[in-house]
N, CA, C and O atoms as a CHARMM CRD file, in Angstrom:
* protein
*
  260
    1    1 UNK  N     -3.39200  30.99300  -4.23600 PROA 1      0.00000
    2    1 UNK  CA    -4.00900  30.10000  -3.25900 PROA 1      0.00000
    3    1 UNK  C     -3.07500  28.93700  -2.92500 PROA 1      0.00000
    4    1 UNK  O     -2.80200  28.66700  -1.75600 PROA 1      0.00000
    5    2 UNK  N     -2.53900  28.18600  -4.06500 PROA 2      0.00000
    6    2 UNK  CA    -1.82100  26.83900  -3.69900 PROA 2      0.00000
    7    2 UNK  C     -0.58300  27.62500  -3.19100 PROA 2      0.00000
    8    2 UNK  O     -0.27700  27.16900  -2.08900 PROA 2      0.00000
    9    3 UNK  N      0.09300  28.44100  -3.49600 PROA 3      0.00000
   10    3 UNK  CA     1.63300  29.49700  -2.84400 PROA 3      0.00000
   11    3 UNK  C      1.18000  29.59900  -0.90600 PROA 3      0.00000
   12    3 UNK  O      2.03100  29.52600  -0.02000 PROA 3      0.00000
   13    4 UNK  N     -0.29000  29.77200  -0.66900 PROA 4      0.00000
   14    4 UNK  CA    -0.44100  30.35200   0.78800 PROA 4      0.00000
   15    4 UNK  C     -0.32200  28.87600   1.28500 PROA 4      0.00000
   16    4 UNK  O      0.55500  28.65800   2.12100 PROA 4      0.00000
   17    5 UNK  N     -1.29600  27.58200   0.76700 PROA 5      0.00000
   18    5 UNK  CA    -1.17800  26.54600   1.45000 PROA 5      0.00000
   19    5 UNK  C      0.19400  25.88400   1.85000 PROA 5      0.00000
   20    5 UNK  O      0.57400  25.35200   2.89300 PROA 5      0.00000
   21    6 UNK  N      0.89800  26.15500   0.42900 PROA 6      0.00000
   22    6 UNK  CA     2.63200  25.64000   0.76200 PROA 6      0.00000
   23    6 UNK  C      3.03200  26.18400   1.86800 PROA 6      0.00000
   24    6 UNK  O      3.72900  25.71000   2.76500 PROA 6      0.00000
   25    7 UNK  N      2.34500  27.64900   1.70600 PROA 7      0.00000
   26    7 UNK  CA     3.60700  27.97500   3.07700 PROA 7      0.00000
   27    7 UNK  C      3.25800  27.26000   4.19600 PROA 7      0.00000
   28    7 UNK  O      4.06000  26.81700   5.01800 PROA 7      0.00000
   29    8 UNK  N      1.76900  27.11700   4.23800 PROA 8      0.00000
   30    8 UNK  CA     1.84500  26.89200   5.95100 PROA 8      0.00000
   31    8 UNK  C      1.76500  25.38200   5.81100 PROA 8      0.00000
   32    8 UNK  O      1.34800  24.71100   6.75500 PROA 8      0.00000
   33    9 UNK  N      2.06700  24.93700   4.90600 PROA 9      0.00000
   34    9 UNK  CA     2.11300  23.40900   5.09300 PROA 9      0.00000
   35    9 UNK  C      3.81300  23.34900   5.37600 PROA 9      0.00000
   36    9 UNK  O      4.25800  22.35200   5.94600 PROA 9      0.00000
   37   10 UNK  N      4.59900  24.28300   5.02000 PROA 10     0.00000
   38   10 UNK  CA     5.93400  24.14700   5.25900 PROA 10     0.00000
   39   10 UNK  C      6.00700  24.58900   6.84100 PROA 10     0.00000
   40   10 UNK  O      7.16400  24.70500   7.24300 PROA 10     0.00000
   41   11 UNK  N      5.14700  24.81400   7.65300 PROA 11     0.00000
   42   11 UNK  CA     4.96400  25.37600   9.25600 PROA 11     0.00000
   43   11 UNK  C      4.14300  23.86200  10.41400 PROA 11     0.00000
   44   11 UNK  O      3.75100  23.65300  11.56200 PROA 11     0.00000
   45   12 UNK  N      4.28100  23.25300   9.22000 PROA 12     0.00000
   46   12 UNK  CA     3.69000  21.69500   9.73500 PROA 12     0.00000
   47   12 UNK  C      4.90300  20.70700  10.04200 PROA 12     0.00000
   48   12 UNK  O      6.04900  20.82700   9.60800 PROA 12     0.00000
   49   13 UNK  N      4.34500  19.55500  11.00500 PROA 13     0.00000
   50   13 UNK  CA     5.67500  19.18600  11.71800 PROA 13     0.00000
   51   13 UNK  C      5.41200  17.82600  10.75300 PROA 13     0.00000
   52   13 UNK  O      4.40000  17.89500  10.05500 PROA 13     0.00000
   53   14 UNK  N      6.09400  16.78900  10.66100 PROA 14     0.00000
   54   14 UNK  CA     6.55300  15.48500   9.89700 PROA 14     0.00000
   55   14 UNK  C      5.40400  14.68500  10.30400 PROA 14     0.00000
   56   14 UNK  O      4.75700  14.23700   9.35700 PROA 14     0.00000
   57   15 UNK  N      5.01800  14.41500  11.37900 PROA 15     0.00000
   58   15 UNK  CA     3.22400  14.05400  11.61600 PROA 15     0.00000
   59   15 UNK  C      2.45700  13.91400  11.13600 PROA 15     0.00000
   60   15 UNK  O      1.92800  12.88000  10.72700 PROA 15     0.00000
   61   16 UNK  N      1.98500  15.77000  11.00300 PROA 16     0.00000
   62   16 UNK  CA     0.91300  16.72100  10.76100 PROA 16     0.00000
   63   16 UNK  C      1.45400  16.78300   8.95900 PROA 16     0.00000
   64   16 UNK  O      1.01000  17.92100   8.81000 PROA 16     0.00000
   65   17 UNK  N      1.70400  16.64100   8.36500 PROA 17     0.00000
   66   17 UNK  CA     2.26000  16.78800   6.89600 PROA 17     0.00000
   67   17 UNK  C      1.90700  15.17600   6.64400 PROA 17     0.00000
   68   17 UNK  O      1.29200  15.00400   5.59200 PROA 17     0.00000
   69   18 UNK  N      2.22300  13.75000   7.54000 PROA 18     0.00000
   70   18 UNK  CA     1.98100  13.00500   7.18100 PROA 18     0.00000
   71   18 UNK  C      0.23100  12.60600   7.14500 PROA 18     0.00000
   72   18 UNK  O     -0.34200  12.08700   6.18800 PROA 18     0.00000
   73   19 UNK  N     -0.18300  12.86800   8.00200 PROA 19     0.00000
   74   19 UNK  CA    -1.86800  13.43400   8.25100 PROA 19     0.00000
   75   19 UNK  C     -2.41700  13.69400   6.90500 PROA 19     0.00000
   76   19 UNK  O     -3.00500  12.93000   6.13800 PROA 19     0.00000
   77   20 UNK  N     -2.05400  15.10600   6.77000 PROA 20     0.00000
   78   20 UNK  CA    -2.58600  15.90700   5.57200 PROA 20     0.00000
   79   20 UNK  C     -2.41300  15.08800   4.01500 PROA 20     0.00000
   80   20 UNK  O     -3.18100  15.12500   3.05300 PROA 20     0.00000
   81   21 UNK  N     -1.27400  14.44600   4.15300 PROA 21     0.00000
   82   21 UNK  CA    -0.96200  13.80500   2.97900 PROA 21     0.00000
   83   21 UNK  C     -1.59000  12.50100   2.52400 PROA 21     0.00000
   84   21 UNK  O     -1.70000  12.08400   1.37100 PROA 21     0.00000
   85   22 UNK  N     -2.03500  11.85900   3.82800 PROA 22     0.00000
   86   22 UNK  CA    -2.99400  10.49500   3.82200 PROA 22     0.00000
   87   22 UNK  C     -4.24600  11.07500   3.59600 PROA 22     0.00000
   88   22 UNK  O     -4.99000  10.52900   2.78200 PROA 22     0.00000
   89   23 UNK  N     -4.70600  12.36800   4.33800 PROA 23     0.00000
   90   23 UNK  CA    -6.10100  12.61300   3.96900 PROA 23     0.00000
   91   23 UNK  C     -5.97300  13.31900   2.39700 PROA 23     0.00000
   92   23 UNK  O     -6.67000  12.69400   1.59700 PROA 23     0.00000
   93   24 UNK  N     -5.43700  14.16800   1.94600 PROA 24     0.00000
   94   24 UNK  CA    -5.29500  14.30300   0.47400 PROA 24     0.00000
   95   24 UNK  C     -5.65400  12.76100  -0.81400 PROA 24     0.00000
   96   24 UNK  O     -6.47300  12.67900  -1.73000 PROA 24     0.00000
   97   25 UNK  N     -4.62200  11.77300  -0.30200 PROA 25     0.00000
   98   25 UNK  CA    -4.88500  10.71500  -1.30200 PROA 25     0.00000
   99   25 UNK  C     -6.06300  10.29700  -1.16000 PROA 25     0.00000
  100   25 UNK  O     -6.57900   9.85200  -2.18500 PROA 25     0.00000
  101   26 UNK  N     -6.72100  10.28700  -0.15500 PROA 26     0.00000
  102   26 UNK  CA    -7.94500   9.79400   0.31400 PROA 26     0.00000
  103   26 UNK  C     -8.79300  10.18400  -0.22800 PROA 26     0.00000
  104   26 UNK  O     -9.61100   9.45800  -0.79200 PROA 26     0.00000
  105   27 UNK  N     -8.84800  11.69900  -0.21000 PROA 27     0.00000
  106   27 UNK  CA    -9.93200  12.52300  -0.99000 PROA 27     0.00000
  107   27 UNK  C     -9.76300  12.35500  -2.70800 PROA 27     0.00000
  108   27 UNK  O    -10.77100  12.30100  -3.41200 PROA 27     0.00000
  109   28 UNK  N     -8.01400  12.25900  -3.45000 PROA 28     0.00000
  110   28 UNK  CA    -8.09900  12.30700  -4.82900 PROA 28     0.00000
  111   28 UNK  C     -8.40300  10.59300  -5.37700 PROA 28     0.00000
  112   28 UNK  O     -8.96600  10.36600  -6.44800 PROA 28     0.00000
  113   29 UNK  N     -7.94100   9.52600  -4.47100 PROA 29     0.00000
  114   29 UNK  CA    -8.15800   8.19100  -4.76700 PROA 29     0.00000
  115   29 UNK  C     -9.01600   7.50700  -4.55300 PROA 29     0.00000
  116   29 UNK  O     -9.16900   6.36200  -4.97900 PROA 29     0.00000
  117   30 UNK  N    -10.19400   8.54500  -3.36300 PROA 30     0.00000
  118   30 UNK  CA   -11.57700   8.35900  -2.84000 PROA 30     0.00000
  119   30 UNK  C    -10.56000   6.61100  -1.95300 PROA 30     0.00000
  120   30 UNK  O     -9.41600   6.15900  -1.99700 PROA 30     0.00000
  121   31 UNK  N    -11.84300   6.23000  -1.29300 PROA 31     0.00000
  122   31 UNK  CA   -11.99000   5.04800  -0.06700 PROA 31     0.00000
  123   31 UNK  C    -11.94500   3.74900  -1.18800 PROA 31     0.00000
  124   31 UNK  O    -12.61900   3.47100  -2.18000 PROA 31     0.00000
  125   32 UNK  N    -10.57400   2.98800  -0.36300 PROA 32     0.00000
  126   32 UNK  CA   -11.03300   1.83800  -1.05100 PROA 32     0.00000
  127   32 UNK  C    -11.38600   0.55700   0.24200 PROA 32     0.00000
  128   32 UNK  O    -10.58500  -0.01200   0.98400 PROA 32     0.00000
  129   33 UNK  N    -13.15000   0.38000   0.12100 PROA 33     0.00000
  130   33 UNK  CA   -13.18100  -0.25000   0.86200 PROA 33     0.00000
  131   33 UNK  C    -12.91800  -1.93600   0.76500 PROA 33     0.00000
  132   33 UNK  O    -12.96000  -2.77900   1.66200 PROA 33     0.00000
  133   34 UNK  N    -12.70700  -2.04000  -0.30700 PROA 34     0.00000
  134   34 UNK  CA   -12.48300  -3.46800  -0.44100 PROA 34     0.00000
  135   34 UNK  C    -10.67000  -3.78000  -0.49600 PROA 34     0.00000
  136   34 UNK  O    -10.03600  -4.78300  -0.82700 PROA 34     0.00000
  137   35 UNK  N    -10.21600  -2.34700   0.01800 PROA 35     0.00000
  138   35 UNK  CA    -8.66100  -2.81000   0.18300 PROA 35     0.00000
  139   35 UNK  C     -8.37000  -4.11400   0.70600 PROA 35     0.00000
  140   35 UNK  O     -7.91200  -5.09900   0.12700 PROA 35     0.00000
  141   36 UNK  N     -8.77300  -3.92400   2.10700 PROA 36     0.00000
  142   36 UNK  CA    -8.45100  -5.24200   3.57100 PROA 36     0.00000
  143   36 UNK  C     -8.87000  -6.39600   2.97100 PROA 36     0.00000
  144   36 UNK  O     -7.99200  -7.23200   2.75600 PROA 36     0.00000
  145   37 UNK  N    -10.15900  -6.69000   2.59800 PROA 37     0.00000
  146   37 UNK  CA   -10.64200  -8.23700   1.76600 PROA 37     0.00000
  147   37 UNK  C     -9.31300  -8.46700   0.42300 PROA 37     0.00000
  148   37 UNK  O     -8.87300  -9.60800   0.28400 PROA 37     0.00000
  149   38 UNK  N     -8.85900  -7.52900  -0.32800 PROA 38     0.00000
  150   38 UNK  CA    -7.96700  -8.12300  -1.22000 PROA 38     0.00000
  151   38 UNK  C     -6.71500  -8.44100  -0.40100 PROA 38     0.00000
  152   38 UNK  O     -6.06900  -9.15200  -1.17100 PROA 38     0.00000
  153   39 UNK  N     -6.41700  -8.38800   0.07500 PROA 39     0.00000
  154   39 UNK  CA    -4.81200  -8.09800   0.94800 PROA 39     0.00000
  155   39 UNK  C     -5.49600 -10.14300   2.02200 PROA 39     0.00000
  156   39 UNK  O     -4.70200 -11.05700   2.24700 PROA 39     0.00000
  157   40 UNK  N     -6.71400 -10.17900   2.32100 PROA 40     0.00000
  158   40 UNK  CA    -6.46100 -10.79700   3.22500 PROA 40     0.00000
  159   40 UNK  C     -6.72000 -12.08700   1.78300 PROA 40     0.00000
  160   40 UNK  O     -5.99500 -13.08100   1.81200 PROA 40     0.00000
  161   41 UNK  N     -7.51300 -11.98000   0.89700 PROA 41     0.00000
  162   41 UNK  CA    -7.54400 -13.27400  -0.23200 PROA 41     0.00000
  163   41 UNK  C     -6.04200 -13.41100  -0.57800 PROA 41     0.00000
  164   41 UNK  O     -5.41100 -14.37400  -0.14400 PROA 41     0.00000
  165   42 UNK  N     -5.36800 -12.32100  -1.46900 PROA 42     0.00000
  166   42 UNK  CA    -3.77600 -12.90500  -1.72200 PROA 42     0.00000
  167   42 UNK  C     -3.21800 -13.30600  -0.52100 PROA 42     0.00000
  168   42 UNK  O     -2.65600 -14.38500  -0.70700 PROA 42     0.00000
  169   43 UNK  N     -3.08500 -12.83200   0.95000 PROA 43     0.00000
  170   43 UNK  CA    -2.60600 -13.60300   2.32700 PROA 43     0.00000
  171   43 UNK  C     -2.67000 -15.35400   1.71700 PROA 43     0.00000
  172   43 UNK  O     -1.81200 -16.13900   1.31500 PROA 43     0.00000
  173   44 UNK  N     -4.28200 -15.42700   1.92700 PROA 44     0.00000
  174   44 UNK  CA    -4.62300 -17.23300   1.56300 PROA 44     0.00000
  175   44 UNK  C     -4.26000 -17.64400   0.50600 PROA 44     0.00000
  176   44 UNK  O     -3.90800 -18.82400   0.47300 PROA 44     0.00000
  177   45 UNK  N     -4.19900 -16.71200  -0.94400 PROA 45     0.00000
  178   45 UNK  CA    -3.48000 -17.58500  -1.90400 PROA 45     0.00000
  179   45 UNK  C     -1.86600 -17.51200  -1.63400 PROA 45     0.00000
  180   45 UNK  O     -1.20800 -18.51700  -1.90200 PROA 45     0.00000
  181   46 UNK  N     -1.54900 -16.95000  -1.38100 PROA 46     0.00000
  182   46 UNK  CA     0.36100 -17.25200  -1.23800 PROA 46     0.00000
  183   46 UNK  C      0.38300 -18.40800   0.06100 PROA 46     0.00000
  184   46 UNK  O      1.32500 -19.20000   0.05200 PROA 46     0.00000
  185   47 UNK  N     -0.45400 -18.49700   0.97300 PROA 47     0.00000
  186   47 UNK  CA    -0.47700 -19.52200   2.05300 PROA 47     0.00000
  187   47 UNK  C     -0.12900 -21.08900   1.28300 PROA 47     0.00000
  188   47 UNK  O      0.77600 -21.92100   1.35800 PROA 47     0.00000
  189   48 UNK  N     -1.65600 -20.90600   0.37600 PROA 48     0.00000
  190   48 UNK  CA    -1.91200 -21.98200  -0.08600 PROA 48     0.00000
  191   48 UNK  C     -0.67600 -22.90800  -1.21700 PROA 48     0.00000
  192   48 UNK  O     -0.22000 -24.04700  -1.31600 PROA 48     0.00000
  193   49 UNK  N     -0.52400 -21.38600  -2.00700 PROA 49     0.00000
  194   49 UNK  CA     0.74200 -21.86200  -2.87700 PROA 49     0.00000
  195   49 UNK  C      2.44700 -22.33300  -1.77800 PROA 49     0.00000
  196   49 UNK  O      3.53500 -22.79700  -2.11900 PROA 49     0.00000
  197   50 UNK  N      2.11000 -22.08200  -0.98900 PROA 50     0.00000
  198   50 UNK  CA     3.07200 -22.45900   0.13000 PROA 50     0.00000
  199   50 UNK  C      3.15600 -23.84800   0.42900 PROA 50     0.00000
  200   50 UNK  O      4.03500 -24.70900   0.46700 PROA 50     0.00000
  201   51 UNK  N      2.13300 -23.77500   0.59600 PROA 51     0.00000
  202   51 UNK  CA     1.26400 -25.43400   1.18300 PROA 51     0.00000
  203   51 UNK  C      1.34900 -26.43100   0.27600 PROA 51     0.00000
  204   51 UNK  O      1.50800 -27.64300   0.42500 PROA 51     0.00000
  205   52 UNK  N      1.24500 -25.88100  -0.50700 PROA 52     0.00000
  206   52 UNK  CA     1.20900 -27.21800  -2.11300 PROA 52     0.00000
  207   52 UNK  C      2.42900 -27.13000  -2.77600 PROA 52     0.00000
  208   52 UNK  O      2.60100 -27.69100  -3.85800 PROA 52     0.00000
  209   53 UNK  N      3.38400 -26.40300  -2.16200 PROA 53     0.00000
  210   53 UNK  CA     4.51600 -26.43900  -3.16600 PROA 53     0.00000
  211   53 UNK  C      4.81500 -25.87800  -4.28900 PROA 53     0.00000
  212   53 UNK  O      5.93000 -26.06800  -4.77300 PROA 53     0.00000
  213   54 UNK  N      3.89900 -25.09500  -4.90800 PROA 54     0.00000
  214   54 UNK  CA     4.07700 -24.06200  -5.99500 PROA 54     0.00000
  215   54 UNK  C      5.32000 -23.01500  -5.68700 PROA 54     0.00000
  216   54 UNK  O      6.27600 -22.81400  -6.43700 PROA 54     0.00000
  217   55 UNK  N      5.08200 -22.41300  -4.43500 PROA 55     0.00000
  218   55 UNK  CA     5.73700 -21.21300  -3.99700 PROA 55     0.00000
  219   55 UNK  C      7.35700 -21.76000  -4.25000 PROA 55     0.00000
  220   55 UNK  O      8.23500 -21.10500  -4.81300 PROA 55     0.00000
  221   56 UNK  N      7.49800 -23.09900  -3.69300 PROA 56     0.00000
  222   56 UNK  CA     8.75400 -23.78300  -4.05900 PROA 56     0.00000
  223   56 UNK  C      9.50000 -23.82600  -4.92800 PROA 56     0.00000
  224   56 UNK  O     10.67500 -23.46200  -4.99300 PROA 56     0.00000
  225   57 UNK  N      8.61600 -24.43600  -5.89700 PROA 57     0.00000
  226   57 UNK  CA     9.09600 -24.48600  -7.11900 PROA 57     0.00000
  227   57 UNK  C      9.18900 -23.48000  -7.75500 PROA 57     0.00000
  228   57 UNK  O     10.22600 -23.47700  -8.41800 PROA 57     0.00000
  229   58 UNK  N      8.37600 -22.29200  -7.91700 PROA 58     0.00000
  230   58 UNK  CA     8.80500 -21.36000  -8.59700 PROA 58     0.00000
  231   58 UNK  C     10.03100 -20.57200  -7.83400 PROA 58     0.00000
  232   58 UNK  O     10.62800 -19.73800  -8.51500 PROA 58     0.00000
  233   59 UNK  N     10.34700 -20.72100  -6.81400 PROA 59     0.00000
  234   59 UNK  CA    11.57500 -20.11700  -6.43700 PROA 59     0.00000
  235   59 UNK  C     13.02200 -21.06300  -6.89200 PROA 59     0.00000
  236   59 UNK  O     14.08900 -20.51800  -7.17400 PROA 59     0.00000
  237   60 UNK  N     12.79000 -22.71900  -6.89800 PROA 60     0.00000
  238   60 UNK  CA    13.44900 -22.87000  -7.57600 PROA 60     0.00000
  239   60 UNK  C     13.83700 -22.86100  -9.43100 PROA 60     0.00000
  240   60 UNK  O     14.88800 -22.99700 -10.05800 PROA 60     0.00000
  241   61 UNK  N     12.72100 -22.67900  -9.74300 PROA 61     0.00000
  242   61 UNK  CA    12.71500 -21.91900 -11.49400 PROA 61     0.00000
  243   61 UNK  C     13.66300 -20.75400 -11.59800 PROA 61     0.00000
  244   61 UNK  O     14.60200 -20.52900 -12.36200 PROA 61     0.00000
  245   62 UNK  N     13.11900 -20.06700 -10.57300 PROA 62     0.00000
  246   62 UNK  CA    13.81200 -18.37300 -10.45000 PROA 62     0.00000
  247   62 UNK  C     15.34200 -18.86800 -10.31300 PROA 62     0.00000
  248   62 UNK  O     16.12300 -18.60900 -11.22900 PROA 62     0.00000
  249   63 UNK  N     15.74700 -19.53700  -9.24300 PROA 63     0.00000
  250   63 UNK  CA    16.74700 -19.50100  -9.17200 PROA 63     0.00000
  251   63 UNK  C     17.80900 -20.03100 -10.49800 PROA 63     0.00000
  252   63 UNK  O     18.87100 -19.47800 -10.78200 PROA 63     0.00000
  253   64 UNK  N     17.09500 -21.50000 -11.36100 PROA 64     0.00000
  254   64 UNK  CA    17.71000 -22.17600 -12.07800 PROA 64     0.00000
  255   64 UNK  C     17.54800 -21.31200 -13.42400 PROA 64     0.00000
  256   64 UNK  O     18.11400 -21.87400 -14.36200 PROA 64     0.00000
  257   65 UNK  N     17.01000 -20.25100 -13.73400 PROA 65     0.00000
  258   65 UNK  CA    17.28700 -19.39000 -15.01200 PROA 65     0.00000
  259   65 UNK  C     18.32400 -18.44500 -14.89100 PROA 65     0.00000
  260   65 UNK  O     18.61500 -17.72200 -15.84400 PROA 65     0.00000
């Protein structure tokens, strides 16, 4: 069974393989719907650490070790 799918997944264009491969993780990693809300909270905390000068300083730490 998995030998027939290879083949004709090897008859698929760079697209259609990328398709199949997003819907695969989808199905084994199931939906994460709270992806977008985490992505947009760290957005505001790196903003914030921007804003106050943290982000600063730890780049100058990084640099001075």
């Amino acid at each position: 069974m998995v030998a027939e799918i290879r083949e004709k997944i090897q008859m698929l264009s760079a697209d259609e393989k990328h398709e199949l491969l997003r819907t695969l993780l989808k199905d084994v990693d199931g939906a994460d719907e709270d992806a977008d809300e985490a992505w947009r909270m760290e957005v505001v905390r790196r903003v914030k650490a921007i804003r106050n000068g943290e982000a600063a300083i730890r780049a100058l730490q990084d640099w001075q070790e």
